[in-house]
Structure formats: structure tokens, C-alpha cells
C-alpha positions as CSV (number, residue, x, y, z in Angstrom):
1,X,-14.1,-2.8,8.4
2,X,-17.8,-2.2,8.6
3,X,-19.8,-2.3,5.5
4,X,-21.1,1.2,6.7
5,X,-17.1,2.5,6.5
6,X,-16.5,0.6,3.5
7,X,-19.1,2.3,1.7
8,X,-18.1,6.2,2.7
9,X,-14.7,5.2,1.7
10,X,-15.6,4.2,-1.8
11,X,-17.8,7.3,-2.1
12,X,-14.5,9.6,-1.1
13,X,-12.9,7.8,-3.3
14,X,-14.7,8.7,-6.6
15,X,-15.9,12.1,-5.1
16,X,-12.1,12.8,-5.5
17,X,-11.2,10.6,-8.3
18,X,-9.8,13.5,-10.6
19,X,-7.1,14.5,-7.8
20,X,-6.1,11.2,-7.2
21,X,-2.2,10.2,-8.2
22,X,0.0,7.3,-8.9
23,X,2.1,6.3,-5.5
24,X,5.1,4.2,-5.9
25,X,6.1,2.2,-2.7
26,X,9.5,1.0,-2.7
27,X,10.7,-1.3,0.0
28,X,14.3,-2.5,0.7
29,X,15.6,-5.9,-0.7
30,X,19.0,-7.5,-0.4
31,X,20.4,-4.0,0.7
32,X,19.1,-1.3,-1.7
33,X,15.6,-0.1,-2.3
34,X,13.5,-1.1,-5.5
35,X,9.7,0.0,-6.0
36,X,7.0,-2.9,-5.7
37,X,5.6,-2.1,-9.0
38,X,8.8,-3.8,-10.7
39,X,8.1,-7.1,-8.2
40,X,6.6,-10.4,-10.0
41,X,3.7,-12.0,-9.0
42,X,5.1,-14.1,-6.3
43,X,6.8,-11.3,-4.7
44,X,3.8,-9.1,-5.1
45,X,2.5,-11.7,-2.8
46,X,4.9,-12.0,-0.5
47,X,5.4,-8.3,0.5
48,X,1.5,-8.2,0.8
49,X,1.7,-10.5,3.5
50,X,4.5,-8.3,5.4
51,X,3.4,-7.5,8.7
52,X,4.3,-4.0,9.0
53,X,4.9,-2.2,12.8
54,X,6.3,0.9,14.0
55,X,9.3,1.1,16.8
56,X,8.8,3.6,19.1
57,X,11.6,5.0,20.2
58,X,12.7,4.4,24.3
């Protein structure tokens, strides 16, 4: 990311603080789907590292 983007993105973001809202991710672990939030530090880690893709259907 330039430093050029970087910069308009941090101005959006406190030009629009006030609307702003808490997002909870969840992901699936073991079979059933918990939210990240609730994850401790080493598997906060982990799931940032998660290389994430998109299947596109045939």
C-alpha cells in the first residue's frame, strides 16, 4: 500500500468515525463456528496468518 493510499484511508476513517461499528468475525474450528474475539493470543496469531482465497465456481 502506498503511503499516498495509506493516508486517504486514515482520513476516511476518522471523517466517518461516528458511524463506524463493532464487526465480529467468526471462523469455523473443529466443526462449529466461534467469533475471533473469544481466540487467545496464540490463536489470534494463527488465524492472522490464514491465507484466505475464493473458489470460483466451474
Amino acid at each position: 500500500m502506498s503511503m499516498q493510499t495509506k493516508i486517504k484511508t486514515e482520513d476516511l476513517l476518522v471523517q466517518h468515525n461516528a458511524l463506524r461499528t463493532k464487526c465480529l468475525v467468526y471462523t469455523r474450528v473443529m466443526g462449529y463456528h466461534r467469533p475471533v474475539e473469544s481466540f487467545n493470543l496464540g490463536k489470534k496469531g494463527e488465524h492472522k496468518q490464514r491465507i484466505h482465497f475464493t473458489e470460483h465456481a466451474r
